[in-house]
N, C-alpha and C positions, 0 to 999 in steps of 0.2 A: 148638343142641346139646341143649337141654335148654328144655321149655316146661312150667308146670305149669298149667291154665288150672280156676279155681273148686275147689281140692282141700279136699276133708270129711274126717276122720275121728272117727268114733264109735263109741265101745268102749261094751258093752252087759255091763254086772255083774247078772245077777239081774233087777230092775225097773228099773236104775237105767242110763240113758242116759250118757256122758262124752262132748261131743264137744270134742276136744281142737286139733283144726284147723276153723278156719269159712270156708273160700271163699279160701285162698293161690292165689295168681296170680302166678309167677313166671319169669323168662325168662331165660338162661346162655345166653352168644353162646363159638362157638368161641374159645377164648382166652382166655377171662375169666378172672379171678382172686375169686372171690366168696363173701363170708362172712353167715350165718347169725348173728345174735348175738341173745340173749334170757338173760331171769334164767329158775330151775330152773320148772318150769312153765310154760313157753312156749310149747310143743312144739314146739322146734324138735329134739330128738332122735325125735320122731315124725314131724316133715318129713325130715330122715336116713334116718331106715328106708325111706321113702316112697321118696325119693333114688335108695337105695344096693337099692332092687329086696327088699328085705328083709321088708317091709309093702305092701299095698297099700288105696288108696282107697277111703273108702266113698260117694263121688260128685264128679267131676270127672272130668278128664282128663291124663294124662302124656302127651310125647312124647319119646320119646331118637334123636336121630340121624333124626327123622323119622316114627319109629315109634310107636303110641300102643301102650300097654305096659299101660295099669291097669288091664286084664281079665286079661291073661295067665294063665295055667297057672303054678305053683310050678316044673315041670321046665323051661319056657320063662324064668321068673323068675332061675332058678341059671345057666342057660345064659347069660342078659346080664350078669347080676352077673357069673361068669367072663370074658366076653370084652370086656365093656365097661365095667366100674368099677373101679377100685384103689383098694381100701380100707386108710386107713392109721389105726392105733385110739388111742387115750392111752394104751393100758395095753399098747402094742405087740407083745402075743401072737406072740412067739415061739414055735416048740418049742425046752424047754430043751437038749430031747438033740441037735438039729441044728447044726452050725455055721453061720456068716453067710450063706455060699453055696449051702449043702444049704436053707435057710430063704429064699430068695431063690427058689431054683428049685422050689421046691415048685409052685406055681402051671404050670408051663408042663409037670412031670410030670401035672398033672390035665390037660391039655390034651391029653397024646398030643404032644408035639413031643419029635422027633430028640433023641438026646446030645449032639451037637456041636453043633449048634444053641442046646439049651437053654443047654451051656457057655459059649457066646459070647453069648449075650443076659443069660444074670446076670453075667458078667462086666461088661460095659457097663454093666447097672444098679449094681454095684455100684462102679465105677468114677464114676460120675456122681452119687453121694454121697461119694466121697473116700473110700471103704473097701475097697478092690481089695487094699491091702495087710493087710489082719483079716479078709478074705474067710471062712479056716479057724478062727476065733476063735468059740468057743460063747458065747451069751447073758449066761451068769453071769462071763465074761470081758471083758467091755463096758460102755463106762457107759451113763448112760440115754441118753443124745446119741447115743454110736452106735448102741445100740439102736432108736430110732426113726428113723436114719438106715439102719438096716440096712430095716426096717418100709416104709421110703420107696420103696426099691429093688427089695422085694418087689409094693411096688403099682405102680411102674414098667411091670414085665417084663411081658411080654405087649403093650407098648403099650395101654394102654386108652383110651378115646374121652373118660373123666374120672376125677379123683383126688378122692376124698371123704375129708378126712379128719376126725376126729372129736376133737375135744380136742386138738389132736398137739402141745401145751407143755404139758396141762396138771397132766403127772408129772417135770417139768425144772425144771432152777433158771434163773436168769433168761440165763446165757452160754448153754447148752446150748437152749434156747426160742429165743434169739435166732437161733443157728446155722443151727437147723433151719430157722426163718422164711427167712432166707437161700436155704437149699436150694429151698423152695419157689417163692419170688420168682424165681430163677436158673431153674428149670425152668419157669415163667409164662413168664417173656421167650422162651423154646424153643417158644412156642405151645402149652404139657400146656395145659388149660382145669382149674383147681382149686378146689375150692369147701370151706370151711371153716364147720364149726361149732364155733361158741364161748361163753363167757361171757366174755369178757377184750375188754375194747373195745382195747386196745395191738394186740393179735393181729387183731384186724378192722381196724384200720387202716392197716395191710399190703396188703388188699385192694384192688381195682379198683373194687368195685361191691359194698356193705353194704346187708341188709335187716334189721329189726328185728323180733322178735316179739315180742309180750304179750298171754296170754291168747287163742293160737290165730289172734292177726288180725295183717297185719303193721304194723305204725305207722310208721314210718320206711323210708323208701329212696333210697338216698345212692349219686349216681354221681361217681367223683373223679375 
């Protein structure tokens, strides 16, 4: 699904070189359930970006789905990000003015797909977080549990090839965190392939297959 083989990245301030990732080699087998985990500085939200098509390498190689991607064009870059990742955020970026469904389906209106179609595909997604019945329920109507459950449903739709999500407990209190893990674990066993970054080792323990960062190199890698 997913291979990253020798990945760099070096951010250039002025005279002053950052290289923030040194040679990540990493491998995401369809299905996996796999977590990132490092302290603030690890960059593993620069392997994220990397990830999630948002950044790209300053020497190595990516492949998604087969594809090597780390040259790509920016317009080529949005195009996979839309068809092929669902991104779910910590801080769950709703619009506030949209209801749960209107916020669901947003993604499949950038697509260009049908009304009746989109209808029944955010229904499903939303249905398959237990919120089919708050479907019409706005943001500020929600607690944070369903708000990242709505968030969940939204990266859903469309079907994408993987689900990155970034923090996604780490604005929940410990039932609403737990819940969501749940969700995630229930749609692993469905074959999504999921991959999480974290700082919360509880929440990487969940996973299938944990890598460790510090310091841009990985140290730890843990198959369960």
């Amino acid at each position: 699904m997913i291979l990253l083989d020798k990945v760099t990245k070096t951010y250039i301030m002025g005279e002053i070189e950052l290289t923030v990732l040194k040679g990540i080699s990493i491998d995401v087998r369809e299905g996996d359930f796999f977590s990132i985990i490092g302290p603030s500085g690890s960059g593993k939200s620069t392997l994220m970006n990397i990830l999630g098509c948002l950044d790209v390498p300053t020497s190595g190689e990516y492949y998604l789905d087969g594809q090597e991607i780390s040259t790509y064009s920016e317009n080529d870059l949005a195009k996979i990000r839309n068809e092929k990742i669902g991104f779910i955020f910590q801080k769950f970026n709703l619009l506030p003015k949209l209801d749960a469904f209107e916020n669901v389906e947003l993604p499949l209106i950038y697509r260009g797909i049908k009304s009746k179609r989109r209808k029944e595909e955010t229904e499903i997604a939303l249905d398959s977080v237990g919120l089919y019945d708050r479907m019409h329920h706005k943001p500020n109507e929600l607690s944070g549990g369903q708000q990242q459950r709505v968030a969940i449903a939204r990266a859903l739709v469309g079907n994408p090839s993987v689900l990155l999500a970034d923090e996604p407990t780490g604005n929940l209190d410990t039932k609403s965190g737990n819940e969501v893990l749940d969700i995630l674990e229930s749609l692993n066993r469905k074959g999504r392939t999921i991959i999480v970054i974290t700082h919360d080792f509880e929440v990487a323990d969940r996973s299938k297959t944990e890598i460790t960062l510090r310091d841009g190199i990985i140290v730890n890698r843990k198959v369960k």
